[in-house]
Structure formats: C-alpha cells, structure tokens
N, C-alpha and C positions, 0 to 999 in steps of 0.2 A: 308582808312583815311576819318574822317569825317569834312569834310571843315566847314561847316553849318548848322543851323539849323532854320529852315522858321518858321512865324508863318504865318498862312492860314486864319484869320480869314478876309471876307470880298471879300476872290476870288469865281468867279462864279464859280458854276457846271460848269464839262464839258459832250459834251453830245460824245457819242464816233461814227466815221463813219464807212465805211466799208472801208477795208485796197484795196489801187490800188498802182501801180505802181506811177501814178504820182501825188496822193497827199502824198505817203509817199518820194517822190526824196528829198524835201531839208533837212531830216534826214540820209540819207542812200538811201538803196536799199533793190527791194522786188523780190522773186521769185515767180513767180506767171505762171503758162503756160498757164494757162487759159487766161489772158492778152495777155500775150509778144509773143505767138504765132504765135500771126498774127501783132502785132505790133511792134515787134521789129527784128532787121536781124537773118534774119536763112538761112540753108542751107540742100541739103537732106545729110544722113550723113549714116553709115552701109548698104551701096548697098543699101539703098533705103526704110527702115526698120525704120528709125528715122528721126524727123528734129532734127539739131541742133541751137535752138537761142542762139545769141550769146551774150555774156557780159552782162549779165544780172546786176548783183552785185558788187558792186566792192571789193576790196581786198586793203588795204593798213597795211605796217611796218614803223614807222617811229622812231624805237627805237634807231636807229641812232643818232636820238636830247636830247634822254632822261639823266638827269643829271649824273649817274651811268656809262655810259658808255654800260651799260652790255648789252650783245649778249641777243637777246629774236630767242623762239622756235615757228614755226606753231605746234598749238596744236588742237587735234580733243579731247572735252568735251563732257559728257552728263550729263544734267539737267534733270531728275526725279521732276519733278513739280504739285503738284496738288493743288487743287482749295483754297485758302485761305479766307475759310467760314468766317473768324472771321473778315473779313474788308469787309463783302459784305451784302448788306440787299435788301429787297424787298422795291418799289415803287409802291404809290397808283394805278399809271395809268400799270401797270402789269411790268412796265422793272426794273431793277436792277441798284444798285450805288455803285461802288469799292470804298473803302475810300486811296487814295493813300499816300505814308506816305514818301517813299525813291526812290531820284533818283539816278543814278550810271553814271559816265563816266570812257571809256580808253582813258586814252590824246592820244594814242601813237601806237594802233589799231583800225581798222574795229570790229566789232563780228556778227556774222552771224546762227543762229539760227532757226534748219530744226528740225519741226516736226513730229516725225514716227508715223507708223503705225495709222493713226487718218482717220477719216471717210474725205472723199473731199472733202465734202459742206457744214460740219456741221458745224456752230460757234464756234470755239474752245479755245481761247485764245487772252486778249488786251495786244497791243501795246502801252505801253504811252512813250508820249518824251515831252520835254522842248525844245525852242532856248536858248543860252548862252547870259548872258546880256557880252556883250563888256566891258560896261563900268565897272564894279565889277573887286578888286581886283582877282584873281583867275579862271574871267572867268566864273561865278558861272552860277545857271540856273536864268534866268528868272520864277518866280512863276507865271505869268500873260499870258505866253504863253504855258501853259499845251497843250496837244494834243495828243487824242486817234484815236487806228483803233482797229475794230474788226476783224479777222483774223479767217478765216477757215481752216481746217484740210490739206488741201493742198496749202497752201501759207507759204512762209518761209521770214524771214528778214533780212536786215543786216542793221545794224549801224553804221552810220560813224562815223570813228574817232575824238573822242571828246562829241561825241552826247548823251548829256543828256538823262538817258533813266528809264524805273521804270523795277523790275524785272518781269520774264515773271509770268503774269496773267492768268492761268486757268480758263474759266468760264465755261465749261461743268461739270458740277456736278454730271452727273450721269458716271460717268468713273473714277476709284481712281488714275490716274495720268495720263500726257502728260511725253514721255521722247523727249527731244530736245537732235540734235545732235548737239554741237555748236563749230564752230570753229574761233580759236583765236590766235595771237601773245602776248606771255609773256616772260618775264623775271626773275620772283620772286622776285621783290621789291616792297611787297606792296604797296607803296606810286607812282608808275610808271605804275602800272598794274593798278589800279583803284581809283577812286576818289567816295566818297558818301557825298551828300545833306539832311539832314531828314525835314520833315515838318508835323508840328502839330496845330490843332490837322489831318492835312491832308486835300487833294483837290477832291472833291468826281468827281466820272467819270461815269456817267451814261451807259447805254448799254440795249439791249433788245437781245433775245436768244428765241428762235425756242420754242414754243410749241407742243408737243408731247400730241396726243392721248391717253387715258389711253389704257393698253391693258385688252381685255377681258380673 
C-alpha cells in the first residue's frame, strides 16, 4: 500500500558511510563478526571449535496488534537482487549517486537480510533508512532524515519493526546478482505486511566502491 508520495526537490544529497554496528542500532541491527567479535558477549561453543556472540539482532512479531487479527508465519525469503543501473550514475569526483525513489516499512515485524555467497570485503550493497516523523498522520518517514550504509559481502542487517527502509541496493556491478536470504514474519494482508512511500523525482545517495585494476 502506497501511503505517500514526496516530492524531493530541495533535499540534500546524502553521502552514504560504511555500515557498523553502532551507527546502524537506532534502525535495527547488524551482523557483522568482524565488529561483534570482540565487542559483543560471546562464549567458546562446539568443544572449542567456534565462539558464539550472542544477540547479535533482534527478532520481533508483533502481529498480535495487527487489525485482522490474523496469525502471521516466520518466513525464510530470498531476494535475487541485482544492481539497478537505471537509478545510478557516475560523479565528477569518481564516486557514484543512487537516485532513491521508495521507501518500505513492516509496521508489525523485524526483516533481516543475509547476503550469500559474496566476497568479505568487497562493497556489496546500500542500506538506506528514514526516521518516522511522529508527528505525520500514519507515521510516515521523514524525507529530511535519509541515511545510508554501505555494506560489504559479509555483513547482514535487520530492521526494525516499523523502520523506514529503501529496497536492497546492489552496487557491485560486476556480478549479475546478490541472493539475500531474508527472514521475516507475515500474514498475507497486504496492508499489514508492508507499507510503501514514493519520492520524486528522488533523494540521491552518494557512495564510492573499490577500484579494480584492469587485468592484463
């Protein structure tokens, strides 16, 4: 369901950071080992063969509240995703601008979004999110508070319930897709399961991505 529809003329770029733990917390949660490793509680776990950190993400169902009443399922998704050439362009100074155009919320779950098989280190995919203006009937997002992370092959996110968010962003280009495995609580009533914002002509989100030597 489309609540809205922004117009964007007069918002700044956004320029996008690199995704941590604790600049993405008051959206969600990020998985990231690299971080939470050594920052966050662990434990040794299989005779001594793994650590385990613990709570990394959270996980909420709150379909309990939803007007329908109706029983929602954990669901394990995957998103085949690749790069969306036709909202991306090159910048003078060599980095790149996504034009963003829709944002998505679950009033009523978390989502949580694990990238396979993708290289560890390599820039892989942005995260953009909104805070919700309070004051807005609905709840709606804030345009003024855009906010990107850039996100490497081995970090995964979740999103918290409610949390204004844009669909996942490919920006490795040279690989014809990312599959996300993404898991979720639903119900099948559209109007319960997701909520979308459009904005035009869109908010652009800057980003800069790894230069590769040509090969001989």
């Amino acid at each position: 369901m489309v609540l809205k529809t922004f117009e964007t003329q007069g918002i700044s770029e956004v320029e996008a950071e690199l995704l941590t733990p604790e600049g993405f917390a008051p959206y969600g949660g990020v998985i990231s080992a690299d971080h939470q490793i050594s920052t966050t509680k662990s434990s040794a776990a299989n005779y001594g063969t793994a650590t385990k950190v613990h709570k990394v993400a959270p996980i909420e169902n709150a379909y309990a509240q939803c007007p329908s009443g109706k029983h929602a399922t954990a669901n394990w998704n995957i998103f085949r995703c690749k790069a969306p050439k036709h909202l991306i362009s090159n910048k003078h100074d060599g980095s790149k601008a996504y034009l963003s155009q829709v944002l998505e919320r679950h009033p009523y779950s978390t989502q949580t979004f694990v990238p396979m098989g993708q290289d560890l280190k390599k820039k892989s995919y942005l995260v953009i999110v909104a805070k919700t203006d309070e004051s807005s009937d609905g709840r709606l997002p804030d345009p003024d508070t855009f906010k990107a992370f850039v996100c490497r092959g081995n970090q995964s996110v979740t999103y918290g319930r409610g949390t204004w968010h844009a669909p996942m962003v490919v920006i490795d280009e040279e690989i014809p897709h990312i599959d996300f495995a993404v898991f979720i609580h639903e119900n099948g009533v559209p109007d319960e399961d997701v909520n979308e914002c459009y904005f035009r002509p869109g908010v652009s989100i800057k980003y800069s991505i790894e230069k590769h030597a040509a090969k001989l």
